[in-house]
N, C-alpha and C positions, 0 to 999 in steps of 0.2 A: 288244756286245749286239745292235745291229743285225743284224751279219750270221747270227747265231745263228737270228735271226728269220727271216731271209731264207730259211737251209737250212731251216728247219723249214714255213716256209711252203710251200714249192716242193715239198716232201717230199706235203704231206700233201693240197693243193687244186688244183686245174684244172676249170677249165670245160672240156669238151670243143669243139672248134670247129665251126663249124655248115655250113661250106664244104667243101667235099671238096678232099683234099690235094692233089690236082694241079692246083690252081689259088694254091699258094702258093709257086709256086719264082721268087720275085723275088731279085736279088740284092744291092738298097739298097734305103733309107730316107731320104728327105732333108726334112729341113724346116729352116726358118731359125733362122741366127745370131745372136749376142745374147742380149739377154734372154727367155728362156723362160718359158712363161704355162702354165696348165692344158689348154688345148687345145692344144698343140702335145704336148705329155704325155700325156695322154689319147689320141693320135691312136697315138701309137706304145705304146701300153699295152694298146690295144681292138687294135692289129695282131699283139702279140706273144699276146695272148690266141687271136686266130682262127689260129694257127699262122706266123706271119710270123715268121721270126730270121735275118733276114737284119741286116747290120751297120747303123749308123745314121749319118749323119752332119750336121751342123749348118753349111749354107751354102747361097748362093743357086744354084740348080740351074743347069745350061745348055740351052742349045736342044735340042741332043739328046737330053738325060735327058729334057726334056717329054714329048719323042715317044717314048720306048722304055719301051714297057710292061715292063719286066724291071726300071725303078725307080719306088719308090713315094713322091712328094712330096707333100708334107702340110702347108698350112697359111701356104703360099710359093709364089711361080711365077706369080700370077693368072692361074690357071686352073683350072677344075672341067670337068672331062672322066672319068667311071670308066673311062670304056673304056681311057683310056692312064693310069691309075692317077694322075691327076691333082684334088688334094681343097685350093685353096683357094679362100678365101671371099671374098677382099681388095677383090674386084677388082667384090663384086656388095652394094648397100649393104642390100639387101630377103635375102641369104641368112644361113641357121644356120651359126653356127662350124663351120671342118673335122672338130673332132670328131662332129659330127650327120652329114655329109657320109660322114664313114670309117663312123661306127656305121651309116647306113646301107646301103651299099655291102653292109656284113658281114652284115647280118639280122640285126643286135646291139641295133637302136635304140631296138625296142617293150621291151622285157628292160630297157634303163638309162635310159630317157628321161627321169625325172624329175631324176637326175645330170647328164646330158648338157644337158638344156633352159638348167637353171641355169648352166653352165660357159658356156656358148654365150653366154646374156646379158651375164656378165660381160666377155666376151673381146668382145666387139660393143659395150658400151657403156662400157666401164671399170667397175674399184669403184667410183669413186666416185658414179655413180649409180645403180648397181643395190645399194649398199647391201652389197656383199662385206666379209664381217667374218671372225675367228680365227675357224680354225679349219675352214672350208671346204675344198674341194678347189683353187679357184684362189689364196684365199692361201696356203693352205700350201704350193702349188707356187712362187708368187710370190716370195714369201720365201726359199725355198731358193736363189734365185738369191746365188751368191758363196758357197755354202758347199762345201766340199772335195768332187765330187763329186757336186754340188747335182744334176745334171740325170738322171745315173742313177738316183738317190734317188727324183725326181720323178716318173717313171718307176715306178717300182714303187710308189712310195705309189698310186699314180692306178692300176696293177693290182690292188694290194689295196681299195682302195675299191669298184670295179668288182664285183674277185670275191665281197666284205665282203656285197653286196646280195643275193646267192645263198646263199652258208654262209656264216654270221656263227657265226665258234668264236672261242674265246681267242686261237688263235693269227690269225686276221685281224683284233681288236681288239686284241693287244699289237703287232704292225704298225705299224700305223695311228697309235696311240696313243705308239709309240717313236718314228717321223718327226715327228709333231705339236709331242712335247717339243722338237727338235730344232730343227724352224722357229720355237719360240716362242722360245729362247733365241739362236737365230742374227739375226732380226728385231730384238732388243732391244738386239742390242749393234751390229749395222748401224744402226738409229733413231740412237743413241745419236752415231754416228761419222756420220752423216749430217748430223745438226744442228751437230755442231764444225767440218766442210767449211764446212756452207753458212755460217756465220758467218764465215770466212776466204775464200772463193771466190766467192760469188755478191754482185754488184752489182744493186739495184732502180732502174728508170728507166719511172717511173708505172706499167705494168697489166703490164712485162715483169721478170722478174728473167732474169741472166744469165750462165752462168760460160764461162769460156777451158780449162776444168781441162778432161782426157780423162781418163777414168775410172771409177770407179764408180760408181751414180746415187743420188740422192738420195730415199732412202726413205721415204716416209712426206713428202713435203714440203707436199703437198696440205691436209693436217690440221694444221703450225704455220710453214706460211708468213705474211704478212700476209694479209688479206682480200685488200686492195686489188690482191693481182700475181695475172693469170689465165692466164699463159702462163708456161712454165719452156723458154729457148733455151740448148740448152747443144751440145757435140758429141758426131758419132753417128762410124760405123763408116767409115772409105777416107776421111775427110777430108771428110765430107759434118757438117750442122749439125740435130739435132732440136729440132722445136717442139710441146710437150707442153700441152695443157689441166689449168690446174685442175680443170673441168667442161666436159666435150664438151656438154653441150646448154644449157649455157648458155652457154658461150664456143668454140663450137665453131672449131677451127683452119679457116682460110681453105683454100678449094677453087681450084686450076685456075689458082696463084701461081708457077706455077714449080716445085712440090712432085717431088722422084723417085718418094717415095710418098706416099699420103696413105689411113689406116683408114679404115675405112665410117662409124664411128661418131663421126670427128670427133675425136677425141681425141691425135692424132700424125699427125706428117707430117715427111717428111723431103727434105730440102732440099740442092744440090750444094754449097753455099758457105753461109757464116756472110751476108755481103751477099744473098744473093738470102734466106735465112729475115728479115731486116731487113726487106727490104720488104714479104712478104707479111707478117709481123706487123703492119705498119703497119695494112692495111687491117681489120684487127678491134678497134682502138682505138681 
């Protein structure tokens, strides 16, 4: 059914792009690996709109690709630079998610701002306190993560919302509307397999729960973990350890602990070893 959608879609809408074509002969796309958000979706959704079909790929860039404006990194890298087609945000705690960053860049931004604003919030501050619920563009993106294909999918749903604000037909409402069932049913049954993990895998030791398990993350753990645990330490990507907020502004993860990385908003940080995330957890309980 989807894909039905997809040719009919393609068939029948485009925004036309607002850049002149000789400024879109890139020939990558990079933004990071792992779990994929709304803004990293968005970023490559508003690119493929303005004429950009160039391949995509999902890893941490290198020096080179920084400097060579002939790759477009989005959302990764810390660095915002347009001249070298460089759009993340990570790295600055007062800037709008990369998607505001790309939408602006394009002359896209005034056109979807009220999308974009909100995407931005959530991606800066987490759901859980900007209040992200079903049905949105970042959960529904959110959610797709771990379904067959999740990131393509994400991808074009975040096109069609885009284009949806411009001509809103049947076919950009059954769209929209056929991903959405999609994330609702895929969400329900990762909850579901999330809660029977963390029953088996996660240990609580006061304000920290903690698992040894590598693999996939615990969905929705925020909303029936106990009160009492405000940090979730589990492992991240190359053998490195993440430390996740129940709530960044109220338990915001520890700054300048040793972190490899650490978001703007407080909410994640990631750390070379399971022992160095130990200590700097120490210091926010």
């Amino acid at each position: 059914m989807i894909n039905k959608i997809l040719e009919a879609f393609n068939a029948e809408v485009c925004i036309a792009p607002k850049i002149n074509s000789k400024t879109v002969e890139k020939r990558l796309i990079i933004t990071h690996p792992g779990i994929f958000h709304g803004d990293d979706a968005l970023c490559v959704a508003l690119l493929r709109i303005a004429g950009y079909d160039c391949p995509v790929e999902r890893r941490t860039p290198t020096g080179e690709e920084l400097a060579d404006t002939s790759v477009i990194v989005v959302d990764v890298g810390m660095q915002y630079d347009p001249d070298l087609m460089n759009f993340d945000h990570h790295q600055d705690r007062e800037s709008p998610a990369a998607c505001i960053l790309v939408a602006k860049h394009l002359g896209l931004y005034e056109d979807f701002a009220g999308l974009l604003d909100f995407a931005s919030e959530v991606d800066r501050k987490g759901p859980a306190v900007t209040g992200d619920r079903e049905g949105t563009i970042p959960w529904t993106v959110r959610t797709l993560n771990g379904y067959p294909k999740g990131w393509e999918l994400a991808v074009e749903y975040c096109r069609f919302q885009i284009e949806r604000s411009v001509v809103d037909n049947m076919t950009t409402e059954a769209a929209c509307l056929g991903i959405e069932i999609i994330a609702r049913k895929h969400v329900e049954a990762t909850r579901r397999d999330s809660q029977e993990r963390w029953d088996r895998e996660v240990t609580i030791d006061d304000k920290v729960a903690e698992t040894t398990t590598v693999g996939r993350p615990y969905v929705g753990w925020q909303e029936w973990a106990p009160e009492s645990v405000h940090f979730l330490l589990c492992p991240g990507r190359d053998g490195q350890t993440n430390l996740v907020s129940r709530d960044s502004e109220k338990y915001p993860v520890p700054e300048g602990k040793g972190e490899t990385f650490r978001h703007a908003a407080g909410f994640l940080a990631v750390y070379p070893s399971r022992g160095t995330a130990h200590d700097a957890v120490g210091y926010s309980i």
